[in-house]
Every structure is written in structure tokens, then in C-alpha cells.
N, C-alpha and C positions, 0 to 999 in steps of 0.2 A: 438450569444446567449446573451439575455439581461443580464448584470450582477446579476442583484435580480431576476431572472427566475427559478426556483425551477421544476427541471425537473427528474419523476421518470418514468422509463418503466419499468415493471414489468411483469415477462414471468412465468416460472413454480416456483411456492413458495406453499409453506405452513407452515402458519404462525399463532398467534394468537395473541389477543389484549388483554388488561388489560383495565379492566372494573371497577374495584371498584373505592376506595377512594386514592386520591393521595395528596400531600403538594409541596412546593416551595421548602422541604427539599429533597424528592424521588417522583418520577411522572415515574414507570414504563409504557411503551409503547406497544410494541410490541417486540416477539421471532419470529424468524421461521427459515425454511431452505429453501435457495435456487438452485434448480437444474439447469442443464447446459442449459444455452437461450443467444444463442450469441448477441442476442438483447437487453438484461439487459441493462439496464443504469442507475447511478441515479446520481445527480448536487444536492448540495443546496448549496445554498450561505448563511454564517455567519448564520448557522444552530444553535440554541439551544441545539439541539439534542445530546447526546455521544451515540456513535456506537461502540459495541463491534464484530469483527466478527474472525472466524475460517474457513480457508479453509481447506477443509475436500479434495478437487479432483479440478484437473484443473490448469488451470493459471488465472491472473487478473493483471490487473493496480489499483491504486489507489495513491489517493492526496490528499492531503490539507494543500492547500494557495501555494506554491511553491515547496511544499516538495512529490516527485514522488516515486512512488516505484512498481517492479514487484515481483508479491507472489506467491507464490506456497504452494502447499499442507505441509499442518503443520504449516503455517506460522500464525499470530495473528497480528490484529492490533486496534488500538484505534484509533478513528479519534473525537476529540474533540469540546464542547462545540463554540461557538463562530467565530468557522473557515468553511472556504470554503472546502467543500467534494467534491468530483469527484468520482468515482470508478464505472469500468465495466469491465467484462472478458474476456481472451484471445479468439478470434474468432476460433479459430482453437481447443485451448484448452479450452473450457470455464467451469469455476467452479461449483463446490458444495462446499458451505459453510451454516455454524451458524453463527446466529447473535443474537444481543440481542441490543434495544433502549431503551434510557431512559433521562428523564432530571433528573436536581436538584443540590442544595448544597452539598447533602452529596457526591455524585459522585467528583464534584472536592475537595473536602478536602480529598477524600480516596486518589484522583489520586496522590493530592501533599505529602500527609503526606507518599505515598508508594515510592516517589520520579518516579513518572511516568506521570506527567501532562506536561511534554515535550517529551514524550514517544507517535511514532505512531507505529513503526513496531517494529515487536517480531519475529525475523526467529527461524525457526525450533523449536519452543513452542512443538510439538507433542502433546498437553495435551486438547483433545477436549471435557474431560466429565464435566468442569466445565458448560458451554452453553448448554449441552445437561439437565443437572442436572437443570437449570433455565430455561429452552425449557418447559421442563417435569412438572414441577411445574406449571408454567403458563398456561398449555396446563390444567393440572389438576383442577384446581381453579383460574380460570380470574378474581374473583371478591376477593377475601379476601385473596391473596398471595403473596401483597407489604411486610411486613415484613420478612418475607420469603425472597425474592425477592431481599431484602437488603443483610439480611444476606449473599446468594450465590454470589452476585456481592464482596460482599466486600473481600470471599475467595477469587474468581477469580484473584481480583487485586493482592491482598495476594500472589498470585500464579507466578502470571505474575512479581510480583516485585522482586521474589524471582530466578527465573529462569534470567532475566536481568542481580541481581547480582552474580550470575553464570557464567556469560560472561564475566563480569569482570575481569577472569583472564586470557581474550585475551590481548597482551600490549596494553596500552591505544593508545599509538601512531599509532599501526598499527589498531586496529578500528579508531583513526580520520584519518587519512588516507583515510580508505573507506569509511568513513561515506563523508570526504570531494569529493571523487571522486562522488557518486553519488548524489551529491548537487549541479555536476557543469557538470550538462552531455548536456547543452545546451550552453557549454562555450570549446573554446579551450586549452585544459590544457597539459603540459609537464612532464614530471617526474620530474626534476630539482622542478616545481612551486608543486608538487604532496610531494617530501622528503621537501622543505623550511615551509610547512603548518606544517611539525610534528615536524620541528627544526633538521633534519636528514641529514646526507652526503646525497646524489645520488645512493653509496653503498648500505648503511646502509640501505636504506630504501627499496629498491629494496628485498634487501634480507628479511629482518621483514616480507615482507606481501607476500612473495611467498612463505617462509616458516609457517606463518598460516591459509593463505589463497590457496594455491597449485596453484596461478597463480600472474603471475606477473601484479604490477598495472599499468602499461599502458592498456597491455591486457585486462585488469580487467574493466577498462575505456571504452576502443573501444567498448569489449562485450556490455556493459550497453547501449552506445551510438547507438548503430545499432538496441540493440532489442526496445529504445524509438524510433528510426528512424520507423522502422517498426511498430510500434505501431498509430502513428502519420498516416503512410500511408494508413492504414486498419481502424481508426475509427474516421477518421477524415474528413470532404471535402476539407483540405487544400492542396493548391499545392504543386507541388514540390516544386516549387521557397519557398514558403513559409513555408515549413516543414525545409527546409537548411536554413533561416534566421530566423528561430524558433527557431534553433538549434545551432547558432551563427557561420556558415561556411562562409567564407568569400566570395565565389560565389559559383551558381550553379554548375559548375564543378568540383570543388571540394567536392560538398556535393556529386555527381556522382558517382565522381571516389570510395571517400572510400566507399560506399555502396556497389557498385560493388565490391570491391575486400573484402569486408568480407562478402558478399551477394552471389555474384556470376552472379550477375544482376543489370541491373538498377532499380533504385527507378519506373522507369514508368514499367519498366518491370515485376518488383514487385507485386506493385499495380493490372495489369491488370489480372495476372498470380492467385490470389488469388479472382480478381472479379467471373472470371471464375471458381475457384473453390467452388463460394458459399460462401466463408470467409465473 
């Protein structure tokens, strides 16, 4: 894939555009919902664009520039002006969600002034009427419902920054914790290297995020690593070879073995098992 290659498949949608007048300050796009099409994909590179979306059902992947994540229903994410977007949904489980595009100024000054323009994922947001309420509008009046248009995005953010600071009163330690474990799920990482990122014993650390998290972070790790491993093998043409030095395993039998034993199967066994079933 050529780096500047701007690649959208688009399967069951309904959606609508913004037709009126727009400025360099707001330039709404386009709303809509997208239904389950395992084929969905979309790529932009250093996209102009901010993408607001809502999974409503299903699973997905998504990214941008390095930063990975799997979502699920209720989850929220912002995928940002200037960066690389990737995102498409899980083959087996694929989504329905809202969305809402838009460029402009005023979008990144809402982001930063809500302290969220380093913000891509939102888990368990559950709050899908803001996008539905600016679906609804735009569906309503395409042409004279920028201000409008303004006003509900700038709740949204409103909403989303507010629910963020809600989380907040997970220990900081034990979100950079997770936040570092799934930053580094292409990298071999230890508990020891997992507690010294939070300035933590080995203990201490172990205990913090099994107790707010209900799983211990190794665990926590492996999980995240197996379902990118899988991920990689169902939407990608890369090899094995090259999904395990993707994923920074020191050789291929190694990238084997652990698949196998938290899979139950080989990576090719995998693979074939899911071609077969249409995935």
C-alpha cells in the first residue's frame, strides 16, 4: 500500500452530506451509520479530516500513526486532524456504528481547550445520542445546519471530556500501566519492564491493576497480543513470518508456539480455519 494511497471500501451505510456554506473555521462533512460489512475498510493518510465515531454493535480495529486499539460496543473514538487513520471491523464480529466528519479550526481548539486533542479512545462512553442528535439534524437540513452542527459537536466534546474526567479516578499509575501495555503489544515486554514504567515494585504493581482491572497485566498483555496477532492474520496478506517480526518475536517458533497455546492452533491453522469459514 502506497503511503499517500487514500483507500475507502464502503459496504452498507447511510449517510448524509452537508451541502451548504462552510469556512476554514467549521466545514461539516458528512453523518451516517454504518452497518455490519466485513469488507469495510477505510486508510487515509495525514487526513485533514476529524472523525468522530460510536460503535453502537460488533467489534473493530482501529489506528492512527501507531496507536492501535480494539472497540467494542459503547466505545468512542476520535481519530484526529493531520494523522494517519486506519480502521475496519472485526470479520466475524463486524460493527454498527455513528459517525460524524468534519474539518476546521474551531474543532481543534474545542479538542484542546476540553483537554482531548491527545485523546483517540473513549471505552465504555455508552452515550450514543449526542451523534445521533447531529445524524438527525444534518439528515434534516443539509444545507443551513453548520451552526447547529457546531453547537452539538461542541456538546459532544463537552461530554466526552467530562466522562474522561470521570476516569480519572482510576490510579493514574494503574491506567499508564495499561495504557503502556497496549502501546507496546508489538514489542516483548516483562512485568518487571510493565511495574518500572509506573515507578512500581513487581508487587505493587501486579496487585494495582488486577485489582482495577480484574486481570492481571501480563495476562492483560498476552490477551491484547494474540487478538492483534489474529487480527493481522484475517486482514492482512502478511505472512506468518512476517506477522511474528511485525510483532517483534524473536523467530518464527516462537511466534507459533504462543499463538498455539493461547489460541489452541497454529497461526496457519488459524488462518486457514477462518478462510473456510468465510471470515
Amino acid at each position: 500500500m502506497s503511503q499517500h494511497q487514500n483507500i475507502t471500501r464502503i459496504g452498507k451505510e447511510k449517510f448524509t452530506f452537508y451541502t451548504g456554506p462552510s469556512s476554514n473555521g467549521f466545514a461539516p462533512i458528512t453523518a451516517g451509520i454504518t452497518y455490519p460489512d466485513p469488507s469495510y475498510k477505510i486508510y487515509r493518510c495525514c487526513s485533514d479530516v476529524y472523525v468522530f465515531e460510536y460503535l453502537i454493535d460488533g467489534k473493530g480495529y482501529v489506528s492512527q500513526d501507531n496507536r492501535r486499539f480494539r472497540v467494542h460496543p459503547g466505545d468512542a473514538y476520535i481519530l484526529h486532524s493531520g494523522k494517519e487513520h486506519d480502521y475496519y471491523p472485526d470479520k466475524k464480529e463486524p460493527w454498527t456504528k455513528i459517525w460524524f466528519n468534519v474539518r476546521g479550526s474551531l474543532v481543534r481548539h474545542l479538542l484542546a481547550d476540553y483537554e482531548l486533542d491527545n485523546t483517540l479512545f473513549i471505552p465504555g462512553f455508552h452515550q450514543p445520542q449526542y451523534l445521533y442528535d447531529i445524524l438527525h439534524t444534518l439528515e434534516k437540513d443539509p444545507v443551513h445546519s453548520s451552526q447547529e452542527l457546531a453547537i452539538l459537536l461542541h456538546r459532544y466534546i463537552q461530554a466526552l471530556s467530562t466522562f474522561c474526567a470521570a476516569l480519572s479516578d482510576i490510579p493514574p499509575q494503574a491506567a499508564a500501566m495499561k495504557n503502556f501495555i497496549e502501546q507496546t503489544l508489538t514489542q516483548p515486554l516483562s512485568i518487571d519492564e510493565m511495574a518500572d514504567h509506573v515507578h512500581l515494585s513487581r508487587s505493587r504493581a501486579l496487585h494495582l491493576f488486577r485489582d482495577i482491572y480484574g486481570i492481571s497485566p501480563y495476562r492483560y498483555y498476552m490477551t491484547q497480543r494474540l487478538e492483534l496477532a489474529q487480527s493481522m492474520l484475517l486482514h492482512s496478506t502478511l505472512s506468518v513470518q512476517e506477522v511474528s517480526d511485525q510483532l517483534g518475536f524473536s523467530d518464527y517458533r516462537h511466534f507459533s508456539g504462543f499463538f498455539k497455546k493461547e489460541c489452541g492452533m497454529s497461526p496457519m491453522q488459524y488462518r486457514a480455519q477462518q478462510k473456510m469459514r468465510g471470515q
